[in-house]
C-alpha angles and dihedrals in degrees: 000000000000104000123193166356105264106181135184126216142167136100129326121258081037109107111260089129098055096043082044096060088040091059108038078051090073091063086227092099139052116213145164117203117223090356099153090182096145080059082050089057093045098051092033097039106036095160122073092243103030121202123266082258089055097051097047090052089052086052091055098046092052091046084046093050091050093045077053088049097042113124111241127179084236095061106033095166123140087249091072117082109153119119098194138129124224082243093055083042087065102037084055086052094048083047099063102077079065098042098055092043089056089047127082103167127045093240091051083049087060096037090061098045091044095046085042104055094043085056088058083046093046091224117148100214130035146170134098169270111256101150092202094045084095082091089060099039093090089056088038096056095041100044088034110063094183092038110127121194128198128184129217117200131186133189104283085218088057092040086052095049089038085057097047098048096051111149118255091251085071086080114187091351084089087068088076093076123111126143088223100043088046092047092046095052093049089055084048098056089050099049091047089054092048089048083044103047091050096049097041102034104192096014101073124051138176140233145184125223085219100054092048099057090038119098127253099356104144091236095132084051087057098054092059085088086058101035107016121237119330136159113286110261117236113266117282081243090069085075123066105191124110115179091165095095118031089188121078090219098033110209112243128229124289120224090250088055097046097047093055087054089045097048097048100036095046128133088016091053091059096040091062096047097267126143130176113249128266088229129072129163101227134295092305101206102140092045082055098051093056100041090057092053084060097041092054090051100046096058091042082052097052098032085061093048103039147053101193091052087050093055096046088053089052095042083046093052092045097058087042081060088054096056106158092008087110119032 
């Protein structure tokens, strides 16, 4: 039986895609990178119990983002994880009238065609990457008996320097970049695994960017306690791909930039083997001022515009209420 969701969370620049596409590689598990389908249901169902219509839009946007996520011989890039044919494509679509009547919430609209879609890929597992889902894993483990989370982490100091060197395609998605707002989130998403491991022993794991791109270091071992035994993913080095510096010579951090992380990832930083870089580029002052002038913007943009960012600013406000509550 399929048995899910697994879903992986985190913070963004910190390697879901890649583990996502190692894993989906194995054929045991069925997994759809950046899905961001619970931020779908949010935006698409916004009611507790959604209309037929709402559902079935909410069907259709989940079946579109994993068109957008099929492997092709054409786009061979680490993003894409799908395993299914155009044919399988079809039989889901015909497949959504059923899923939706069977449905009466937007997360059971997900579940089907998820579990669905892993049975025509004959994968035993199934579930996600979706970096900011780390604000619904509470709800996910409590209301999910058989949901699974795991958390990928980075160096704060990497995922600083990963956000600042975005490539210019990103578009004003480089606007999310702030030293503070990155470091916060990354002292969020620990916090909430810590909260999460402790409430949901067996069910939660951790696991290091580092050690995932680092030969030989037993990680996958490790997992069998979350997802049970399953067959040994090919090396990180089998993919060549690397979409964390859009630059071919990435700037460093600047001391400004590095102080703020300091001050707000300290003493967790330490505890998990992170220390800030020798280098920096300057103070950096000037460079600050006018990140933070995109970075407000940016969030009043998308608040407006979306429920699910609201809710993510509210759930983030709320843990940084919480400072110390969880060491």
């Amino acid at each position: 039986m399929n048995c899910g969701p697994l879903v992986i969370v985190g913070q963004a620049r910190s390697g879901s895609t890649l583990i996502t596409r190692l894993m989906a590689d194995t054929g045991h598990f069925f997994l759809v990178n950046d899905a961001y389908f619970l931020q779908m249901a949010d935006d698409l169902c916004p009611r507790p119990e959604p209309t037929p219509e709402e559902r079935l839009r909410l069907a259709r946007a989940c079946l579109e983002r994993m068109r957008q996520r099929a492997l092709t011989e054409e786009a061979g890039t680490v993003n894409r994880s799908v395993p299914l044919s155009a044919a399988q494509f079809a039989g889901l679509e015909e497949a959504l009238g059923t899923i939706v009547r069977q449905s009466a919430t937007a997360w059971e609209v997900i579940f089907r065609l998820m579990e669905r879609a892993a049975l025509m890929a004959g994968a035993p597992v199934w579930g996600w990457n979706s970096p900011q889902d780390y604000v619904h894993a509470g709800r996910l483990l409590r209301e999910r008996p058989q949901s699974r989370v795991l958390f990928l982490i980075r160096d704060p100091y990497s995922v600083l320097k990963s956000y600042k060197n975005l490539p210019a395609y990103w578009g004003t998605e480089r606007h999310r970049y702030h030293p503070l707002v990155q470091a916060m989130v990354w002292i969020s998403v620990v916090r909430e695994y810590r909260r999460l491991e402790a409430l949901h022993p067996g069910r939660v794991a951790l696991l290091r960017y580092e050690d995932l791109i680092a030969p030989d270091t037993g990680i996958w071992a490790g997992l069998t306690g979350l997802l049970g035994d399953f067959p040994t993913p090919k090396p990180a080095s089998a993919y060549d791909r690397n979409s964390s510096h859009g630059r071919a010579a990435p700037r460093p951090l600047s001391r400004a930039e590095i102080g703020i992380c300091r001050a707000v990832t300290a003493p967790l930083a330490g505890e998990m083997g992170y220390r800030p870089p020798g280098d920096a580029s300057g103070l950096g002052l000037l460079d600050l001022g006018r990140a933070t002038a995109r970075v407000l913007g940016f969030y009043a943009s998308r608040a407006a515009r979306s429920r699910d960012m609201r809710r993510r600013l509210v759930h983030f406000g709320a843990r940084l209420r919480q400072k110390g509550a969880v060491r």
